[in-house]
C-alpha positions in Angstrom: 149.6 117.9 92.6 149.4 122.0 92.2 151.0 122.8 89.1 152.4 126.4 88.7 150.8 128.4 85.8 154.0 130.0 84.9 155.9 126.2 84.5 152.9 125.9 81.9 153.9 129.1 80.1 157.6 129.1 80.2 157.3 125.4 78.2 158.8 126.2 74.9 157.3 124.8 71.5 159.2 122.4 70.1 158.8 120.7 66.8 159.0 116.8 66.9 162.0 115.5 64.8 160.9 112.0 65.2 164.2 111.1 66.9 162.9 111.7 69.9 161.9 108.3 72.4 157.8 109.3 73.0 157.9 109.8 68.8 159.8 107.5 67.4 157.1 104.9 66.5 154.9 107.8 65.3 154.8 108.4 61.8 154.9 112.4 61.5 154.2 113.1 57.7 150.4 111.9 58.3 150.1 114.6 61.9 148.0 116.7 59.2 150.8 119.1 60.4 149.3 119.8 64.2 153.0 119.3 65.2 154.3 122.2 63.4 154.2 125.9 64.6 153.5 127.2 60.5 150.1 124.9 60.3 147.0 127.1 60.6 144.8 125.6 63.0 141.3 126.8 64.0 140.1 127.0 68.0 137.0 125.1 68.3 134.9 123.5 71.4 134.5 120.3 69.5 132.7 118.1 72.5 129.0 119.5 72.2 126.0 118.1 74.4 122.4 118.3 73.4 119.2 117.6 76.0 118.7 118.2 79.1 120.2 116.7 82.8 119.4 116.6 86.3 123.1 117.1 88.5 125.4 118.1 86.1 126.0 121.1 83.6 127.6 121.7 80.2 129.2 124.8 79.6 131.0 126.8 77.3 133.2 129.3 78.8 136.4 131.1 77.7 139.7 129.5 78.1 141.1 131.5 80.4 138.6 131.1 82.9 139.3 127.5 82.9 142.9 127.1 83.1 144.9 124.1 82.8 145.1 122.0 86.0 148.2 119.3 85.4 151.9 119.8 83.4 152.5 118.4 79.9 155.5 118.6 78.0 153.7 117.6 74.9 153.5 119.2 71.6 150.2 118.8 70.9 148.8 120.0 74.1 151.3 122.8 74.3 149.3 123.7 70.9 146.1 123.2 72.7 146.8 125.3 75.3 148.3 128.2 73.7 145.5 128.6 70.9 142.4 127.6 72.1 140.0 130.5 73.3 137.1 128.2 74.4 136.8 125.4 76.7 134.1 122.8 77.4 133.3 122.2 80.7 131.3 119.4 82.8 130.4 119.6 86.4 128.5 116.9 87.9 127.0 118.1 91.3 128.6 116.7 94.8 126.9 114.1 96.2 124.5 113.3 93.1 124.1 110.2 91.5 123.2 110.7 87.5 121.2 107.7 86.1 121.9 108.1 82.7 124.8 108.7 80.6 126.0 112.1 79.4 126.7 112.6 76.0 128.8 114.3 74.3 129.2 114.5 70.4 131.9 115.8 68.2 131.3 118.8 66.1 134.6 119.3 63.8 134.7 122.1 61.4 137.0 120.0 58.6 140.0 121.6 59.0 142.5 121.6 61.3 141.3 122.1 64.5 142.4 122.3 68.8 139.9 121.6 71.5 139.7 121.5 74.9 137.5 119.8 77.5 137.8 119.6 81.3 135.5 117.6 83.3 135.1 118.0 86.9 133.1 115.4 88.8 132.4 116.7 92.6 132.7 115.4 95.7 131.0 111.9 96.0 128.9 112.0 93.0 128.6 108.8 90.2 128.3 109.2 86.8 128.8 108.2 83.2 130.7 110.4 80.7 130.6 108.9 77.2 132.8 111.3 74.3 131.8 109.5 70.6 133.7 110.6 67.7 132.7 110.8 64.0 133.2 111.5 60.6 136.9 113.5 58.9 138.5 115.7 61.6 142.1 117.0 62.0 141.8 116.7 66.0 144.5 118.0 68.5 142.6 118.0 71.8 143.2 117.7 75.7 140.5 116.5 78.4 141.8 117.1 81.5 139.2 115.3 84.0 139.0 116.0 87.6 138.1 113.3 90.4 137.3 115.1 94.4 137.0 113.0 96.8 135.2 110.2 96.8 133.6 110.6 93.3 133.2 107.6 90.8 133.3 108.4 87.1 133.3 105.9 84.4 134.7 107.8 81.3 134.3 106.0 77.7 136.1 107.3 74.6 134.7 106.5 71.2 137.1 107.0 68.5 134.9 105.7 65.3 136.4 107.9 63.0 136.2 107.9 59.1 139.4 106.1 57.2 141.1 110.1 56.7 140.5 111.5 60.7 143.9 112.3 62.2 143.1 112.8 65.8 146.5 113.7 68.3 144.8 113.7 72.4 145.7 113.5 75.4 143.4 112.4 78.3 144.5 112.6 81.7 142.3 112.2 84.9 143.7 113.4 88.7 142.1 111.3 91.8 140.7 112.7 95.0 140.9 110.7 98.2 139.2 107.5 98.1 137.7 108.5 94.4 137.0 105.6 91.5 137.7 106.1 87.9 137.3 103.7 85.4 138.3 104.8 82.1 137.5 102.8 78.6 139.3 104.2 75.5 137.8 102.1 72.1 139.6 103.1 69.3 138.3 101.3 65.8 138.5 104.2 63.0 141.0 106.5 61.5 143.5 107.3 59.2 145.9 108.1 62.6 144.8 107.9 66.2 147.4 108.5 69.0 146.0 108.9 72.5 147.7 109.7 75.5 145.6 108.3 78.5 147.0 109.2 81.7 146.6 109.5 85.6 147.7 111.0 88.5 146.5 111.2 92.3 145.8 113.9 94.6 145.0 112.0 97.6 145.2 108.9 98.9 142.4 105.4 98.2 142.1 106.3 94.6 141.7 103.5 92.3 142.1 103.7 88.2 141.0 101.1 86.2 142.0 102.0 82.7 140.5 99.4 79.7 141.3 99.6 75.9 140.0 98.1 72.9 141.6 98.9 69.0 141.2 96.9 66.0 143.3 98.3 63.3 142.7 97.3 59.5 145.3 98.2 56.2 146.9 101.4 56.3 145.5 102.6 60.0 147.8 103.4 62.6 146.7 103.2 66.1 148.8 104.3 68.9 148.1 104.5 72.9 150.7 105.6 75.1 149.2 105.1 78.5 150.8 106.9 82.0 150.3 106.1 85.7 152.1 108.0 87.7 151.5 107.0 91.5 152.8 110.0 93.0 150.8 109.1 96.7 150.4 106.4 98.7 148.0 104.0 99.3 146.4 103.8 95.5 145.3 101.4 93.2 145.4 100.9 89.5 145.0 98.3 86.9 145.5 98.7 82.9 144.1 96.4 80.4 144.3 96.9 76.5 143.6 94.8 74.0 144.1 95.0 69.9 143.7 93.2 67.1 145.3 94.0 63.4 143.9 92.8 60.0 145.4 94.0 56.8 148.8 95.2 55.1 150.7 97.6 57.2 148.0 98.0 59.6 149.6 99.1 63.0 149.0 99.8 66.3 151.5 100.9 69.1 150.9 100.6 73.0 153.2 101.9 75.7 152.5 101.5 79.2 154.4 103.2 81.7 153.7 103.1 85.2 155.6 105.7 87.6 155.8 104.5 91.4 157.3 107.5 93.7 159.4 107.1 96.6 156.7 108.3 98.2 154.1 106.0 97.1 154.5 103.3 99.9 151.1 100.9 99.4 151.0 101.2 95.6 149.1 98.5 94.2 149.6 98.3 90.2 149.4 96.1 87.1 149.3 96.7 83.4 148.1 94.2 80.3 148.5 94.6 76.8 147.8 92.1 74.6 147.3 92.0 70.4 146.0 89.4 68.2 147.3 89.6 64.3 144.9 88.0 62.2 147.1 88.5 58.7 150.5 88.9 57.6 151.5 92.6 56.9 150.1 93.6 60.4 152.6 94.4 62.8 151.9 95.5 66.4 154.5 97.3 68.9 154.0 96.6 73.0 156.3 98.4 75.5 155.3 98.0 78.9 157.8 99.4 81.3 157.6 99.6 85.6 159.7 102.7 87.2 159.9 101.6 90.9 161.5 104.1 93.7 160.0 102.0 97.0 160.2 98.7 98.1 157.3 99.3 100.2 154.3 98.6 97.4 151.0 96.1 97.5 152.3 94.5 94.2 153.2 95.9 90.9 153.5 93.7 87.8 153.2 93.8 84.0 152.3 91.6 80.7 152.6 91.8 76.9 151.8 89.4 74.5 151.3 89.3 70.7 150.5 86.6 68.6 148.7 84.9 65.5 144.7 83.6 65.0 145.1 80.6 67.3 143.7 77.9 64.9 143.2 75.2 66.9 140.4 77.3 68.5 139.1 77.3 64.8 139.6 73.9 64.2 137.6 73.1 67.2 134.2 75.2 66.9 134.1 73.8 63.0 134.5 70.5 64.3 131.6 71.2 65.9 129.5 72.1 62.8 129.8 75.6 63.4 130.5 77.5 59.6 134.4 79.0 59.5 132.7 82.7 59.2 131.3 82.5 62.5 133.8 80.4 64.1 136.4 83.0 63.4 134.1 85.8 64.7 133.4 83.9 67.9 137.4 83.1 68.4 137.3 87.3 67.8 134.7 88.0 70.2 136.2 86.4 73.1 139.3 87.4 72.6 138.0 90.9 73.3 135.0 89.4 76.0 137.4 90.1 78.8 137.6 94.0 78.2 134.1 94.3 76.6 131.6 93.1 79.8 133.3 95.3 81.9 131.9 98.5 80.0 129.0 99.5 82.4 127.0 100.9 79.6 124.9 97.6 77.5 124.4 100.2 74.6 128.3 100.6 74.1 129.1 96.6 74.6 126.7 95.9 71.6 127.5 98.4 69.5 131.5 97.8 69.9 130.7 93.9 69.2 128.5 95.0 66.1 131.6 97.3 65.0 134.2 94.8 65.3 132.0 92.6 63.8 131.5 94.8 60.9 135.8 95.5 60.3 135.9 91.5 60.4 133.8 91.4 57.3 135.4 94.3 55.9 138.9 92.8 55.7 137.4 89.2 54.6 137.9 87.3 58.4 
């Protein structure tokens, strides 16, 4: 999909009321004010990457230079785009395979802050893009990330955040003919996290496969509000996220909306959400929703559940000598299994399970 510049310019800024339908579950007092035009907020590259690579390149170049490629209405990236004046950039070389994965490291400044990143993976390459994030930050940020043909990227998202980060982002990826992307967003720190990840297709044979792990404990609020919009035919995609809540008013939000066009004839889709509440005072919010305009689709389908600690599972592994601690952490583990071994990287599956492990003994589970 082109997208005119002067549709991106013309977009007005408008102030969320929390009224509106893609705000209402958002809590707007703790934004740390990114959604308001009189908050000062400083331009800053934010995603930084240190050593060096064979097939790719990290850049810094001015904003303008690297313009946006997809629409958004939304506040936030509006924000992004009109005030940032540098942009990171990451080019993986056509038709190169890179063996290891590229890091990149957040470098916030403390206050309130917009970033952009774009990453552009070339024409039948393979790599690994992993974007960990630390410490305090007020965040507003936008990757945009660009799949040519035939090009496989696995993109992982680390949101490990201190308990006062308020980080607003949007990630959205557009697939080339016959390209792969398999996205993993883990969100387990924060004051306030809202993601928006998000897909489109340029070409026909793409395939999205878009995981999601958040564990939110007292006071956090989590919130994902994922978009496929199958605007070709012949693609694939499959969502999967998967939460668990510990804690008074810990909450997480999850919408998934999936977009079919009348055009998209061959669509083959299906989205999973499903959250675990391991004490009372957690609450957790699922909105799945399929907008269909052709009968002429593979399949498209959709699933949310929510429910307690299932302790009959508990019951079980104690019966079995096996101490309630570690019971409950295995019953934990597995709950999250399905979503965890399909992380390509074995450095990010053990350090999730240690990090989940860690907010279980945290809140006393």
């Amino acid at each position: 999909m082109t997208i005119n510049s002067n549709i991106l310019e013309r977009h007005d800024f408008l102030e969320p009321t929390g009224r509106e339908e893609k705000w209402r579950f958002t809590p707007l007092k703790r934004l740390g004010g990114l959604h308001l035009k009189a908050t000062e907020v400083r331009s800053n590259t934010s995603t930084v990457f240190e050593g060096v690579g064979q097939g790719f390149a990290v850049k810094v170049v001015p904003a303008d230079s690297a313009p946006p490629r997809s629409y958004s209405d939304d506040v936030i990236v509006t924000r992004v785009r009109e005030s940032v004046k540098e942009c990171t950039v990451v080019e993986i070389d056509r038709d190169f395979e890179v063996k290891e994965p590229i890091m990149l490291s957040r470098k916030n400044l403390g206050s309130a802050e917009l970033s952009r990143t774009m990453i552009i993976a070339g024409s039948h390459s393979k790599s690994t893009i992993i974007v960990e994030s630390f410490g305090s930050a007020i965040l507003g940020e936008e990757i945009e990330i660009v799949l040519e043909p035939g090009a496989k990227l696995d993109f992982i998202s680390l949101q490990e955040w201190e308990n006062d980060a308020i980080h607003l982002g949007r990630h959205h990826a557009m697939l080339g003919k016959d390209s792969e992307f398999n996205s993993t967003t883990i969100t387990v720190g924060g004051s306030l996290v809202r993601l928006l990840p998000s897909v489109e297709y340029t070409g026909p044979g793409g395939s999205a496969n878009l995981l999601g792990i958040y564990f939110a404990t007292s006071g956090q609020h989590l919130e994902h509000r994922v978009f496929v919009d199958h605007n070709v035919g012949h693609a694939k995609s499959r969502v999967n996220y998967k939460g668990a809540l510990a804690g008074e008013d810990a909450r997480t939000v999850w919408f998934g909306d999936v977009y079919i066009r009348k055009e998209a004839e061959g669509t083959d889709t299906y989205e999973m959400n499903r959250n675990l509440l391991l004490t009372d005072g957690a609450r957790a919010d699922s909105v799945p929703n399929l907008e269909i305009e052709t009968g002429e689709i593979v399949g498209a389908g959709h699933a949310s559940t929510t429910g307690r600690f299932d302790e009959e599972h508990l019951f079980y592994l104690m019966s079995r000598g096996i101490a309630e601690s570690d019971a409950r952490r295995l019953v934990i583990r597995g709950f999250f299994a399905e979503v965890i071994n399909e992380i390509p990287v074995e450095l990010i599956r053990d350090r999730l399970m240690k990090r989940i492990d860690d907010e279980l003994v945290r809140v006393g589970r």
